[in-house]
C-alpha positions, 0 to 999 in steps of 0.5 A, spaced: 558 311 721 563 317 722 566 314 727 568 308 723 570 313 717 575 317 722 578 309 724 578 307 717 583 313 715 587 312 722 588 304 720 590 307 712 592 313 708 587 312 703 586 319 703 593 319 699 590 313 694 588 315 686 584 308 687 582 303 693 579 296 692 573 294 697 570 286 696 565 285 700 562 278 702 555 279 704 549 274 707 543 277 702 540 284 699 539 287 706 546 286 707 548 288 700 544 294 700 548 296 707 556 295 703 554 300 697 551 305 702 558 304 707 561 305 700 558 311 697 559 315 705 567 311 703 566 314 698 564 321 698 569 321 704 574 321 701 572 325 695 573 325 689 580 324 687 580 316 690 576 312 686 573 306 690 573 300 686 568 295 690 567 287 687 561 284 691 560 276 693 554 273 695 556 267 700 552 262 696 558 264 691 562 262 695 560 255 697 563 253 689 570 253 689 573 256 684 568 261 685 571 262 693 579 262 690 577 268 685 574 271 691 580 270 696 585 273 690 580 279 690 581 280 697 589 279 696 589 285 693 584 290 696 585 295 702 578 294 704 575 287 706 567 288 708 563 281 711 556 283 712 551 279 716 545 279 719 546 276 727 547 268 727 550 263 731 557 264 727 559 264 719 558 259 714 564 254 713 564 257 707 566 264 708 570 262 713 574 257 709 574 263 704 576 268 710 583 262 712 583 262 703 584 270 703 588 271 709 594 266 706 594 271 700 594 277 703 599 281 700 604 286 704 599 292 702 596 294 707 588 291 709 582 293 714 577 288 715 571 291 717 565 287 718 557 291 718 552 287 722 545 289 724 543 293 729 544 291 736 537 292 738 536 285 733 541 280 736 548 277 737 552 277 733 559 275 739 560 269 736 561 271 729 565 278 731 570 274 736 571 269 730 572 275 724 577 279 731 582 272 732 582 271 724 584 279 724 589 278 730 593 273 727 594 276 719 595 282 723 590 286 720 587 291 723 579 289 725 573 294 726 565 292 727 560 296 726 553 294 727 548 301 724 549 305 732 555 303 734 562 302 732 566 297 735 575 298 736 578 292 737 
C-alpha cells in the first residue's frame, strides 16, 4: 500500500492541500471496511495539516436515480474517487452509468481513480479493471489499482 501512497502523491499535491475529498462506491462491508483502512493510511499519509473528507455509496444506492446524480456530483468535486469490488465478470450497470454520470461532471481540478479489488489469489477482476482503465483514459484521469498485494500502474 505504500506503493499506491508514493503513486497517489506523484498523480497529485495533496500534500499542499488543507482538505481532500474521497467518495468511494463500494460492493458491501468487506469492501467498505477496505476503503476506510486505505483512507486512515491516506489519511495518516498526509498528516495532519490534510484533512481527508470521504462521503461513502453502496451500489445498491445507486441503482436509484436520484440517488446515483447526488453521487456523480460528490464525485465531480472530490480529488479521490475509489470503487471497491470483490472479483466478477464486470460492474453493475448501475455503477457504470454512475462512473459515465460523474465523468461528464468532472470539474477541471485534478481526480485520481482508484480501484481496491480483492486479492488476486481470489479471482479476476480484468474485466472490471480494463472497463474502469478505458473509462479513466478517456476523462483523462490518472487510474490505479490495487488488489491488497500488489499496485498495478496504468
Amino acid at each position: 500500500m505504500d506503493a499506491i501512497m508514493t503513486k497517489l502523491r506523484e498523480c497529485r499535491t495533496w500534500t499542499k492541500s488543507k482538505r481532500l475529498s474521497v467518495v468511494a462506491a463500494y460492493e458491501d462491508s468487506a469492501t467498505d471496511a477496505r476503503v476506510n483502512e486505505f483512507c486512515q493510511r491516506l489519511t495518516a499519509n498526509l498528516g495532519s495539516d490534510c484533512q481527508v473528507a470521504k462521503q461513502m455509496w453502496l451500489f445498491t444506492e445507486l441503482r436509484v436515480a436520484q440517488l446515483r446524480g447526488i453521487a456523480a456530483d460528490d464525485a465531480a468535486r472530490a480529488g479521490l474517487v475509489i470503487v471497491s469490488v470483490h472479483h466478477a465478470q464486470g460492474l453493475p450497470d448501475e455503477v457504470k452509468t454512475w462512473i459515465e454520470a460523474w465523468l461528464a461532471r468532472k470539474r477541471s481540478q485534478p481526480v485520481v481513480l482508484l480501484a481496491l479489488f480483492d486479492p488476486l489469489y481470489r479471482g479476476d477482476s480484468s474485466s472490471m479493471k480494463a472497463y474502469l482503465e478505458k473509462a479513466a483514459a478517456k476523462a483523462k484521469v490518472p487510474f490505479l489499482a490495487q488488489s491488497e498485494e500488489v499496485l498495478d500502474e496504468r
